[in-house]
ROLO-672859 format. One line per 5 residues: their letters; for each residue x, y, z of N, C-alpha, C. Coordinates in pm, whole numbers, plus 50000, padded with zeros to 5 digits. Atoms other than C-alpha are relative to their C-alpha. Last residue first. Example, Ala and Ser with C-alpha at 12.3 -4.5 7.8 and 13.67 -1.06 7.14 Angstrom:
<sites>
SA = 49918:49881:49994:51367:49894:50714:49923:50109:50073  50089:49881:50000:51230:49550:50780:50090:50120:50000
</sites>
This chain:
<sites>
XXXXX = 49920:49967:50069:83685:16000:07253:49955:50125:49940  50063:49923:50144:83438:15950:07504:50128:50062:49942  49905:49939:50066:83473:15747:07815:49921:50052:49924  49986:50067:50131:83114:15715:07997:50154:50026:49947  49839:50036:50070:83163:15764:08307:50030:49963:49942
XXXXX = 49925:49881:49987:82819:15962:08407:50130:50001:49964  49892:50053:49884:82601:15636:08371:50113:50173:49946  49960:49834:49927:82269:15654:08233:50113:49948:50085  49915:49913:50106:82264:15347:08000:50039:50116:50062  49923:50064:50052:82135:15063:08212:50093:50100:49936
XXXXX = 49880:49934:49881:81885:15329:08359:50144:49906:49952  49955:50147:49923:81727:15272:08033:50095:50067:50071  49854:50060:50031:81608:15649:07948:50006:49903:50078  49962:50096:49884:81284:15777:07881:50153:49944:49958  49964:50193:50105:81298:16067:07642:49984:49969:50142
XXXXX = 50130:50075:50015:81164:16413:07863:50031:49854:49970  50057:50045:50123:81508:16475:07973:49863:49967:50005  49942:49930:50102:81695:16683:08240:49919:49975:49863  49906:50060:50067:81479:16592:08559:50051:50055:49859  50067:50149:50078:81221:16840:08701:50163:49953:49918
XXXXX = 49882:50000:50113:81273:17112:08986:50008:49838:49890  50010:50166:50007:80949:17248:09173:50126:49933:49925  50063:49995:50050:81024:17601:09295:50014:49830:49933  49888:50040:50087:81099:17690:09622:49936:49942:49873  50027:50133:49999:80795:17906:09828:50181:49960:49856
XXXXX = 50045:50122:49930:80816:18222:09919:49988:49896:50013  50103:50143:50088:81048:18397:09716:49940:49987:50130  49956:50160:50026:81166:18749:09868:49919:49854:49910  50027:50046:49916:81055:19069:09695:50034:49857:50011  50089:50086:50016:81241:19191:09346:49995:49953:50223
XXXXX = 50122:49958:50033:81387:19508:09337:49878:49918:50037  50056:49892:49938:81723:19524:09458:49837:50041:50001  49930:50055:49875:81884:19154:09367:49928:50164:50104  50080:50001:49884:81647:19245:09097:50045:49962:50100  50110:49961:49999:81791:19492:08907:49932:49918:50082
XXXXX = 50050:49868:49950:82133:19342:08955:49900:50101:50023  49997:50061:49843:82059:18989:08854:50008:50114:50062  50016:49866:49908:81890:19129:08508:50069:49942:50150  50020:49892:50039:82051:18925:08280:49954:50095:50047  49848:49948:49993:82149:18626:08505:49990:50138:49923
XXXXX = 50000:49981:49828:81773:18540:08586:50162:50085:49975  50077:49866:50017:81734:18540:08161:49986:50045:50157  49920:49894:50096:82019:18281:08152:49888:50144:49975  49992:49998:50155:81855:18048:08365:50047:50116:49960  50045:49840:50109:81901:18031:08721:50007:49923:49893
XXXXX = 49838:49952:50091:81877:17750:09003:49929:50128:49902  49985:50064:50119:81504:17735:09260:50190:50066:49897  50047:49884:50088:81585:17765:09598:49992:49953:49891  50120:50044:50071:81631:17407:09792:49905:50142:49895  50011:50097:50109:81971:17435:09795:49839:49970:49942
XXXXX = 49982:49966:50083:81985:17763:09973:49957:49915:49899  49837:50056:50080:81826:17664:10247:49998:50006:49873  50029:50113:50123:81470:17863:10333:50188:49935:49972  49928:49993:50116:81551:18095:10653:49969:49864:49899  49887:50074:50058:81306:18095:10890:50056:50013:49856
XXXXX = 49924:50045:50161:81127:18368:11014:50065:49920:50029  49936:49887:50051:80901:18300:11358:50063:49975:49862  49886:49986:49946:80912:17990:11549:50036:50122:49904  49907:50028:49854:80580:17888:11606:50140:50078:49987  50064:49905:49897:80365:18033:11272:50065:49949:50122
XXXXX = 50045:50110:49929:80639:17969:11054:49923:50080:50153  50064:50020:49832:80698:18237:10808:49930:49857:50059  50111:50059:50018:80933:18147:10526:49945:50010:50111  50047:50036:49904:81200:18381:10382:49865:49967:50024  50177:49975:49994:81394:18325:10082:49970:49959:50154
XXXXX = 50014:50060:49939:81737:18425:09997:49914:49999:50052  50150:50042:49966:81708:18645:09729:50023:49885:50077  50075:49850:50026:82086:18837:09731:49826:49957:50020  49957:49893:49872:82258:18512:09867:49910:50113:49987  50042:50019:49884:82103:18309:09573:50027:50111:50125
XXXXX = 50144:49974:50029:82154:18566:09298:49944:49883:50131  50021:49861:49940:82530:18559:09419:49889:50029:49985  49925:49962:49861:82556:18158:09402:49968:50160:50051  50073:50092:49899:82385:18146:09091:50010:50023:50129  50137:49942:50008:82579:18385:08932:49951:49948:50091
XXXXX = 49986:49889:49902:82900:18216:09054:49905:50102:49992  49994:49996:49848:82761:17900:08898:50019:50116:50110  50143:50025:49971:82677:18044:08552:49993:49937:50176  50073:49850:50006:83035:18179:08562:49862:49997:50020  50028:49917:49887:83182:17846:08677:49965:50149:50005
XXXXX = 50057:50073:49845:83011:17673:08440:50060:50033:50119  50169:49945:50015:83133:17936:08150:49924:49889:50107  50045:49914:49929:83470:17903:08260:49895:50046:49966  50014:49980:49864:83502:17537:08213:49987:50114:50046  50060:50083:49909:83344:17541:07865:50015:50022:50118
XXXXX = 50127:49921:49990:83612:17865:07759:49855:49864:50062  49954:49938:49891:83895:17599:07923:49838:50116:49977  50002:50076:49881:83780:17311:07688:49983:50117:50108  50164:50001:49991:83730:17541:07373:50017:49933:50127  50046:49917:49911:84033:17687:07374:49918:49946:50041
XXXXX = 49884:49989:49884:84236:17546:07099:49901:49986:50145  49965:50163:49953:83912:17508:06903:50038:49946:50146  50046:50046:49864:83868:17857:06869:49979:49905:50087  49935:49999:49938:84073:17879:06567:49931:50003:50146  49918:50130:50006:83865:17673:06360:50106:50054:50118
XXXXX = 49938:49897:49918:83566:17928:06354:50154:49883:50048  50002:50145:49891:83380:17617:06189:50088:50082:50126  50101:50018:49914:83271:17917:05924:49982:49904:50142  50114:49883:49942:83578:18001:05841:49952:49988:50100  49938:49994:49898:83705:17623:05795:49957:50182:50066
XXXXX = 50021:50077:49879:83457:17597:05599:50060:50023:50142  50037:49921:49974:83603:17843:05335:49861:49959:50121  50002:49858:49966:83870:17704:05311:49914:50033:50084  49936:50114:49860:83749:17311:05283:49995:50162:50088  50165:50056:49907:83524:17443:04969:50029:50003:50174
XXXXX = 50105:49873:49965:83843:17593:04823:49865:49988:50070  49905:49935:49902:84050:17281:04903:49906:50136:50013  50054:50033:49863:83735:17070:04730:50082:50080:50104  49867:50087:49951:83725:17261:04400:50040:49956:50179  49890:49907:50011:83395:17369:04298:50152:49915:50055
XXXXX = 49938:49947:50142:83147:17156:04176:50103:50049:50012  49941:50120:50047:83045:16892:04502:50047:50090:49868  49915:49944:50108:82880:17184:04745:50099:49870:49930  50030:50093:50112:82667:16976:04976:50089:50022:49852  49980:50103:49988:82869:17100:05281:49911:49906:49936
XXXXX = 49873:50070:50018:82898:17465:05117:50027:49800:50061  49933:49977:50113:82559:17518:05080:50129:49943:49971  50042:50088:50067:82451:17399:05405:50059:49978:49830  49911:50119:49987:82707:17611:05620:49943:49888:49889  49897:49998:50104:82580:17963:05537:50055:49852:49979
XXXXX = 49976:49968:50177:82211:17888:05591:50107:50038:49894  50008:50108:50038:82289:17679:05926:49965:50047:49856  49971:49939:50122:82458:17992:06114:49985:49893:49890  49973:49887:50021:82460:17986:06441:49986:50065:49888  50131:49890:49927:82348:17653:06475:49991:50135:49956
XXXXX = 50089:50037:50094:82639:17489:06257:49890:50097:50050  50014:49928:50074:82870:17681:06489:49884:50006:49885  49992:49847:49958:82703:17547:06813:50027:50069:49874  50168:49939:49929:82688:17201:06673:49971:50133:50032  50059:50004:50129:83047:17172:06547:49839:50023:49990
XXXXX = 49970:49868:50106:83163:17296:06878:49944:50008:49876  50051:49868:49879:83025:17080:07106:50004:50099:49941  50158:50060:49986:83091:16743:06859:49937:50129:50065  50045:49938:50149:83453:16910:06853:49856:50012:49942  49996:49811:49969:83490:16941:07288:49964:50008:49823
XXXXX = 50132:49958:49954:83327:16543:07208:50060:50141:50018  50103:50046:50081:83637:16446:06970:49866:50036:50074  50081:49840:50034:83909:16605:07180:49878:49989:49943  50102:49996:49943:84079:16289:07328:49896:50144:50022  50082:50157:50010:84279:16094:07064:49890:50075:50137
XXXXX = 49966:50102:49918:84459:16415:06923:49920:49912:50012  49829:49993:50035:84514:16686:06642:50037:49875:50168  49958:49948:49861:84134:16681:06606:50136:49986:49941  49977:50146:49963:83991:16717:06246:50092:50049:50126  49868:49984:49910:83789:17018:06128:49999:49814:50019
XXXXX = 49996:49963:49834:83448:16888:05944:50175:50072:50018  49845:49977:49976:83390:16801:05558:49955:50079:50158  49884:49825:50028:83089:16642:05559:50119:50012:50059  49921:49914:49888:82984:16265:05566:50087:50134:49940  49898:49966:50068:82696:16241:05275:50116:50033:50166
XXXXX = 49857:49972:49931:82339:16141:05265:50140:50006:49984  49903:49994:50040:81996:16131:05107:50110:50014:50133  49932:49953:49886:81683:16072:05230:50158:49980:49949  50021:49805:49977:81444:16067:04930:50076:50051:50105  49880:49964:50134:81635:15686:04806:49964:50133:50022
XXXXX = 49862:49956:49982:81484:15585:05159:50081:50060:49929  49926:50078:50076:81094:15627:05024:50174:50000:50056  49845:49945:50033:80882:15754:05296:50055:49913:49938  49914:50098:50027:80499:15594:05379:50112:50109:49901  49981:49990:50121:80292:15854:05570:50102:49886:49946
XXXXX = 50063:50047:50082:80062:15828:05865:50050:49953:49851  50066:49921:50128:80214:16114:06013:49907:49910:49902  50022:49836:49935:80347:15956:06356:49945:50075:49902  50126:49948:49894:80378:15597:06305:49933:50094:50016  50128:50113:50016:80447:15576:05932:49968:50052:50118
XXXXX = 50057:49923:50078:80704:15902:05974:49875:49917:49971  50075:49893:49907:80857:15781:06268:49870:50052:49898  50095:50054:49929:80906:15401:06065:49938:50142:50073  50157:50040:50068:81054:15571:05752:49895:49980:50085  50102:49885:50002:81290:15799:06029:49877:49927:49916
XXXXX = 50039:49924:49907:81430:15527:06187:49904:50126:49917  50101:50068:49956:81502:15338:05906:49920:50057:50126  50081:50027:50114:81701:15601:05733:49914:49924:50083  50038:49891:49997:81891:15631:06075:49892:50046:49887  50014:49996:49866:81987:15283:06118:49867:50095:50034
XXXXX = 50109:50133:50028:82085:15221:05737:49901:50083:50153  50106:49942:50036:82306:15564:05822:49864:49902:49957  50035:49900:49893:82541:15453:06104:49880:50077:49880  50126:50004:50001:82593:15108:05962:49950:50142:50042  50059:50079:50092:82950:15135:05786:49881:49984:50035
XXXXX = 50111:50069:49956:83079:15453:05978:49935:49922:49982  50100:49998:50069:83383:15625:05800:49905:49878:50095  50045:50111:50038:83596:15806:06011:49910:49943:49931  50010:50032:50189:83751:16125:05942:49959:49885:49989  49900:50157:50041:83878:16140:06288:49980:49953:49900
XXXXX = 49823:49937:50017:83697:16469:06365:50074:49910:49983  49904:50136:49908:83367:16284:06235:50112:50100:50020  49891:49893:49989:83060:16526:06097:50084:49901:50126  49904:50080:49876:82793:16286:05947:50096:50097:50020  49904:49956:50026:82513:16484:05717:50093:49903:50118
XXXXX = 49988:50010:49901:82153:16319:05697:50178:50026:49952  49904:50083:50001:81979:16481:05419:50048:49980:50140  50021:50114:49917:81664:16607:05304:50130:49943:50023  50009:50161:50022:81751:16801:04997:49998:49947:50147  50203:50005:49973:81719:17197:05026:49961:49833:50028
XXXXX = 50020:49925:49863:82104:17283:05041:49873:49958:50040  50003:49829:50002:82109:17101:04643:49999:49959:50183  50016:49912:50115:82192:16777:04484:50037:50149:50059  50056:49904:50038:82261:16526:04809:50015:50108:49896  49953:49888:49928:82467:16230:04818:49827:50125:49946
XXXXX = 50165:49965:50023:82299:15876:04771:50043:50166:50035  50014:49888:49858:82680:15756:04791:49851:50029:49923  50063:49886:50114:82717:15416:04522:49968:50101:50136  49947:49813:49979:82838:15202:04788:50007:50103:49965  49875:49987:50081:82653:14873:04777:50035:50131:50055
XXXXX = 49887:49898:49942:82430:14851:05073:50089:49984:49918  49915:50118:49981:82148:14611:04943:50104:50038:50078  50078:50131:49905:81906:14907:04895:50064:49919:50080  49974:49874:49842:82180:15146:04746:49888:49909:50102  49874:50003:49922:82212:14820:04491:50060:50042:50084
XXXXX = 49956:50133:49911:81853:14751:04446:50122:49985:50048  50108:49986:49859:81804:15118:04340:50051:49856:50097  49913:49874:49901:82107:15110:04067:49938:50000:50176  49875:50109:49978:81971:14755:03954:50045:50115:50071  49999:50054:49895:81664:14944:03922:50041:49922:50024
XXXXX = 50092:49927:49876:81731:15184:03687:50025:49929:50136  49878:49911:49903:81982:14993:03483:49952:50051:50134  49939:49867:50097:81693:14780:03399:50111:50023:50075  49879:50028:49985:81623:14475:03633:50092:50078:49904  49909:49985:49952:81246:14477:03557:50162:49962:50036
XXXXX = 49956:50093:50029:81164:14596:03216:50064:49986:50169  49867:49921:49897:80895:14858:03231:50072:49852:50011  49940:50100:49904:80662:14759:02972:50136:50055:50011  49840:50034:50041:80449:15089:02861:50064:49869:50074  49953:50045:49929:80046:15052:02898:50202:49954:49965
XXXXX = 49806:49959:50037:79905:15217:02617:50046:49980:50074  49918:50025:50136:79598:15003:02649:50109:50048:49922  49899:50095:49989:79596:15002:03017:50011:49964:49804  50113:50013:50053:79493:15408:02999:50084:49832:49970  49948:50131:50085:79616:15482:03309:49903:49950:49929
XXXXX = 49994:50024:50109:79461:15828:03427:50023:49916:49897  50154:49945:50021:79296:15731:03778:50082:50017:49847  50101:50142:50020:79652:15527:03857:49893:50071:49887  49947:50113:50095:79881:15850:03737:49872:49900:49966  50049:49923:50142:79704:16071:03973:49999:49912:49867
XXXXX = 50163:49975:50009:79696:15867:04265:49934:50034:49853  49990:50131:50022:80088:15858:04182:49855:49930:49986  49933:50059:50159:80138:16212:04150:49949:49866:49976  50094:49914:50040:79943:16279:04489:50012:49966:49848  50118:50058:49934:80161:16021:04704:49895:50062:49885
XXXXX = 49986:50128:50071:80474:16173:04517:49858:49913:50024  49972:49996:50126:80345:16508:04664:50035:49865:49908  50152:49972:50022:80250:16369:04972:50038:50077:49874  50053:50118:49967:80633:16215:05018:49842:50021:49965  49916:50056:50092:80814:16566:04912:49928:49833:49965
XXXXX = 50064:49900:50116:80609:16747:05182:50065:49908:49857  50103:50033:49983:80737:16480:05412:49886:50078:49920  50009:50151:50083:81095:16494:05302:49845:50012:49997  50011:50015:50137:81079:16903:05321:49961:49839:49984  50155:49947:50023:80983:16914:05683:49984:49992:49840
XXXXX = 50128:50123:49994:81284:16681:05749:49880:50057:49940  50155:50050:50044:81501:16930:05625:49888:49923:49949  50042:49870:50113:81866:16854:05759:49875:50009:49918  50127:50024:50103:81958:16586:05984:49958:50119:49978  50063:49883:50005:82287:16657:06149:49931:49959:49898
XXXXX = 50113:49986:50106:82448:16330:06300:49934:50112:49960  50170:49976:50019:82737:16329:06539:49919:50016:49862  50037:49912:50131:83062:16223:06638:49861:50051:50004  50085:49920:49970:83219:16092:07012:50007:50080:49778  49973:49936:50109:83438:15793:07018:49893:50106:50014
XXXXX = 49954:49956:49927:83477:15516:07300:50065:50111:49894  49898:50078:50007:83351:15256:07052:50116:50146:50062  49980:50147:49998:83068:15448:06991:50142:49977:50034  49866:50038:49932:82921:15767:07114:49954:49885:49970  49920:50113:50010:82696:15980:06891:50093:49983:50067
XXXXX = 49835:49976:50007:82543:16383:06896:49952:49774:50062  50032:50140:49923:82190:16343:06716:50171:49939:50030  49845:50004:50028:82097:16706:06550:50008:49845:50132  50014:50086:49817:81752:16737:06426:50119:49961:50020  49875:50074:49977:81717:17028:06160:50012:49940:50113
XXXXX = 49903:49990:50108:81435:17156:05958:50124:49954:50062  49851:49920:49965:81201:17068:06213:50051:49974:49861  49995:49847:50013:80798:16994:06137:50146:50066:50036  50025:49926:50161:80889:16647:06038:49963:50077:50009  49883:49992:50047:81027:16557:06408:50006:50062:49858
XXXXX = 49973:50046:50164:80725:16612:06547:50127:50028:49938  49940:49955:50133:80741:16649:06918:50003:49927:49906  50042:49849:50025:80577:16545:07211:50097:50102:49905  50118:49996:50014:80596:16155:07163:49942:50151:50047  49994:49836:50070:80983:16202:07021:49782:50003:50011
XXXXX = 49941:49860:49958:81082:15955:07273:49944:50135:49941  50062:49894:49929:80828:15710:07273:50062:50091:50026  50132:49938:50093:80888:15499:06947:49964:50105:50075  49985:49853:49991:81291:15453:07064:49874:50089:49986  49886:49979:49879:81313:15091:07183:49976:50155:49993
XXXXX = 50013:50044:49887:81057:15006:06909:50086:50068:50132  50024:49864:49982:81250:15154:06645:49897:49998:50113  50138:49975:49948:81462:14874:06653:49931:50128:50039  50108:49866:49923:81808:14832:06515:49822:49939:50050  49899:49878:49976:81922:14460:06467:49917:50115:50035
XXXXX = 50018:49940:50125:81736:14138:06577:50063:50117:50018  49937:50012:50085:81892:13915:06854:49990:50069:49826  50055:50136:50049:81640:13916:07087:50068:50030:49898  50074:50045:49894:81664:14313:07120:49958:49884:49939  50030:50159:50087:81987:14478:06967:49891:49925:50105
XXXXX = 49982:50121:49882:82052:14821:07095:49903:49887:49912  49911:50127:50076:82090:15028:06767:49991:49898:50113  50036:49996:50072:81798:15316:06904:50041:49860:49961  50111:50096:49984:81917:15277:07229:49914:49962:49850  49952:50094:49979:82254:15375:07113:49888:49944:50053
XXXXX = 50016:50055:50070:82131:15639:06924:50019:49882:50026  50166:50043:50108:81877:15805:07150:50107:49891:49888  50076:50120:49997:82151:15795:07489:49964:49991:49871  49915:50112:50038:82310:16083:07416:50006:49891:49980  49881:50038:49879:82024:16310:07433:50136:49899:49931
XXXXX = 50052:50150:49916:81802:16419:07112:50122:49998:50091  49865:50070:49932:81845:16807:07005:49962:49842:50075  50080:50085:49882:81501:16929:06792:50170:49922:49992  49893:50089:49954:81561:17253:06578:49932:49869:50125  50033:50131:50177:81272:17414:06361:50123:49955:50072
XXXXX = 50141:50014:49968:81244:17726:06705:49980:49829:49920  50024:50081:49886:81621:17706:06736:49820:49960:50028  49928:50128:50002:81659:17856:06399:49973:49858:50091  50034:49972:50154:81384:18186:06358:50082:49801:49976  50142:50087:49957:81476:18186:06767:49907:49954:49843
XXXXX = 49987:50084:50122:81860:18297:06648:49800:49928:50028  49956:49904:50134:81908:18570:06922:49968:49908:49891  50029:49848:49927:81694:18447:07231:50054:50121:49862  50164:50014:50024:81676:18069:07121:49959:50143:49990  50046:49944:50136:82075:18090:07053:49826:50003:50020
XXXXX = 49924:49890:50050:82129:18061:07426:49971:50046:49873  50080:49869:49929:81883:17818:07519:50047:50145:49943  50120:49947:50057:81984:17618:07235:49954:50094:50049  49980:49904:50139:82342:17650:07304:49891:50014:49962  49997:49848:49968:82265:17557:07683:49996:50041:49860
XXXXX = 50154:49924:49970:82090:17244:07561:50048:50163:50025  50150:49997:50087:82406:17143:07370:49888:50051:50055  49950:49931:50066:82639:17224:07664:49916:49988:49865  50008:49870:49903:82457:17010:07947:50001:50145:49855  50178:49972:49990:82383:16706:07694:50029:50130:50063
XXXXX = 50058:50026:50130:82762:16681:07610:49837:50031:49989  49951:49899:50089:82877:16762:07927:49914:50031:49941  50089:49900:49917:82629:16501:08115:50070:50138:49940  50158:49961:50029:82744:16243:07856:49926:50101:50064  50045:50093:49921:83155:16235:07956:49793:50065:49884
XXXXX = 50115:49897:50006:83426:16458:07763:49876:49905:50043  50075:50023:50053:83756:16221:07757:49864:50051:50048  50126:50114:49900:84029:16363:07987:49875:50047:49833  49985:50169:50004:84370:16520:07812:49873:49891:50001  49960:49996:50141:84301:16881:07909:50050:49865:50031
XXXXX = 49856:49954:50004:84056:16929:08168:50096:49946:49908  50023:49891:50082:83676:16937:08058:50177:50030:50010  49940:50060:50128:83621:16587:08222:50029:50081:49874  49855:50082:49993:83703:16730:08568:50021:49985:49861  49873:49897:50012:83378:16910:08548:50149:49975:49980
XXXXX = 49954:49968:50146:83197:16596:08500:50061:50113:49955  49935:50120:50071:83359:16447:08834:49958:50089:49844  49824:49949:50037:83288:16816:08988:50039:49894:49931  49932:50008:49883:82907:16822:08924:50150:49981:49998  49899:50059:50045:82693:16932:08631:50045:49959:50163
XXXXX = 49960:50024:49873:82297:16908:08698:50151:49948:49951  49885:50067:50070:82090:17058:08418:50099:50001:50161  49886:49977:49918:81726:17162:08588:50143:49915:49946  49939:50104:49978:81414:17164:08357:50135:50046:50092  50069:50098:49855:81104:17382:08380:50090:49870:50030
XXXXX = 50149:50048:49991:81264:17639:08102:49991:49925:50151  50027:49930:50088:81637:17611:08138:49839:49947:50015  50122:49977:50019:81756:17578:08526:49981:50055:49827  50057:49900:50114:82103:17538:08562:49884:49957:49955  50062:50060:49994:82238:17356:08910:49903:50080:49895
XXXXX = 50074:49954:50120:82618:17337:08911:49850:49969:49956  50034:50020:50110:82751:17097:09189:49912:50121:49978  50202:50089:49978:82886:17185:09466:50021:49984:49858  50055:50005:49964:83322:17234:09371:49837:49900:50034  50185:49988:49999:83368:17325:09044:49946:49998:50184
XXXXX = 50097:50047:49940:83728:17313:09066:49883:50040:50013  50090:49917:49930:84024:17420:08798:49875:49883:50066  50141:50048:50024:84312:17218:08666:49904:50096:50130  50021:50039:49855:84603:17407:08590:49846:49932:49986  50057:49900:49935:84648:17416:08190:49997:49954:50184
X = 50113:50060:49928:84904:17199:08034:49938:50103:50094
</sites>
């Protein structure tokens, strides 16, 4: 068992025009045993974007991360009907979700932590105006006197009506290129509504927001092979990890987690690779010392620009620290150059909440368990 380490103030990381705010309760939830909380989970995902945006920006540019909140407001039950896309229509109202190739949508249920990796949306919708175009086409040529009778209740569409209905036939994906929504569980669980939910969610974004009508049988899906924990409270440090490697590297990983020819131990192999499996171990303690490394930056890039503010009565005053603006990861790259170079601040700089989405305050709560 590791010692447990202290945060302290709270942690106040500036990416872009937003401010990520850890403090010592969700620091705590990084020590070994303790269930991984929502301000983690959002904190450590945005940093990986920031972070890969600088070397991987070709990736992170076609990526869109939703909070913790999106699926459970998504499934919140209103007046007794099920999902609603309602509840969720204004989150993605400055972003298109069908210009990303991958939208990743980390999950907490039932005091459990998995996630969702949607895989090229930009294809379904190209895929949807093409069928749209075919079909136009078709009408204008029908000649109704060779008019074939389509029988209904064929095989065909007994197969359709039965992925419709929720039989269990898998809608898996063909190729790396297919539209799909991937599930990655360290508990190997299987999810009985978690893709209806998500299919419906995207037909309706894609009506509101593009105009376009989406077929569900073009959204395929499949839970991938993942690592699995070796306990009951690691499942969000894996959710942290499986995200980050996927990121890093989403043209070797696709291949292999549609891969269905080769033999599944050799598939598993060579996954495990890419999932960097032995870094696992670790991952809690590397987390806690990367928030107190971005903190003790912070801390020494304050002290070094501590800002002064003339007051015409009483001469310099010192600005308090807290109200300086925090760092981002491109303040920490040069801190030595300008702890010597750069003139004081004058003014502090405006600091804006973590999320655009709106969030039911009902749901923001910092103690969430999380398996």
């Amino acid at each position: 068992m590791r010692p447990k380490l202290r945060l302290g103030d709270p942690l106040k990381y500036r990416i872009g025009n937003k401010t990520l705010v850890v403090t010592q309760d969700d620091f705590s939830r990084l020590d070994d045993g303790e269930f991984l909380n929502d301000t983690i989970i959002d904190f450590y995902l945005k940093y990986i974007l920031d972070k890969l945006r600088k070397s991987k920006p070709e990736i992170i540019g076609n990526t869109y991360v939703f909070n913790t909140f999106f699926y459970k407001k998504l499934t919140q039950r209103v007046k007794g009907t099920r999902a609603s896309y309602e509840n969720v229509r204004k989150w993605t109202s400055k972003v298109d979700l069908f210009s990303m190739k991958y939208v990743i949508i980390p999950i907490h249920e039932k005091a459990h932590w998995y996630v969702a990796i949607i895989c090229n949306l930009d294809q379904l919708v190209k895929q949807a105006e093409e069928k749209e175009k075919t079909r136009n086409d078709e009408i204008r040529n029908f000649d109704s006197d060779n008019e074939a009778e389509i029988e209904f209740g064929s095989s065909s569409s007994q197969g359709i009506e039965k992925f419709i209905s929720g039989g269990k036939r898998q809608n898996a994906p063909d190729s790396a290129s297919d539209p799909t929504i991937f599930v990655l569980d360290s508990l190997r669980l299987k999810h009985a509504n978690i893709f209806r939910p998500l299919r419906e969610y995207l037909v309706a974004e894609a009506q509101e927001k593009r105009g376009i009508t989406l077929e569900k049988l073009d959204i395929k899906s499949k839970y991938a092979y993942a690592p699995s924990q070796p306990n009951y409270c690691d499942c969000g440090v894996y959710v942290a990890h499986y995200v980050e490697v996927f990121l890093s590297k989403p043209d070797a990983f696709l291949p292999l987690l549609v891969d269905s020819a080769h033999k599944k131990d050799n598939v598993e192999r060579q996954l495990d690779k890419l999932y960097d499996v032995e870094k696992l171990g670790a991952k809690r303690e590397y987390m806690q010392k990367l928030i107190l490394d971005l903190k003790e930056t912070m801390v020494d890039e304050l002290e070094t620009k501590t800002a002064v503010a003339k007051d015409d009565n009483d001469g310099d005053v010192l600005t308090p620290l807290s109200d300086v603006v925090t760092l981002g990861p491109e303040d920490i790259a040069r801190n030595a150059a300008r702890a010597v170079q750069d003139p004081p601040v004058d003014a502090p700089i405006e600091k804006e909440p973590l999320n655009d989405q709106p969030v039911d305050e009902k749901l923001r709560s910092n103690q969430l368990p999380g398996q």
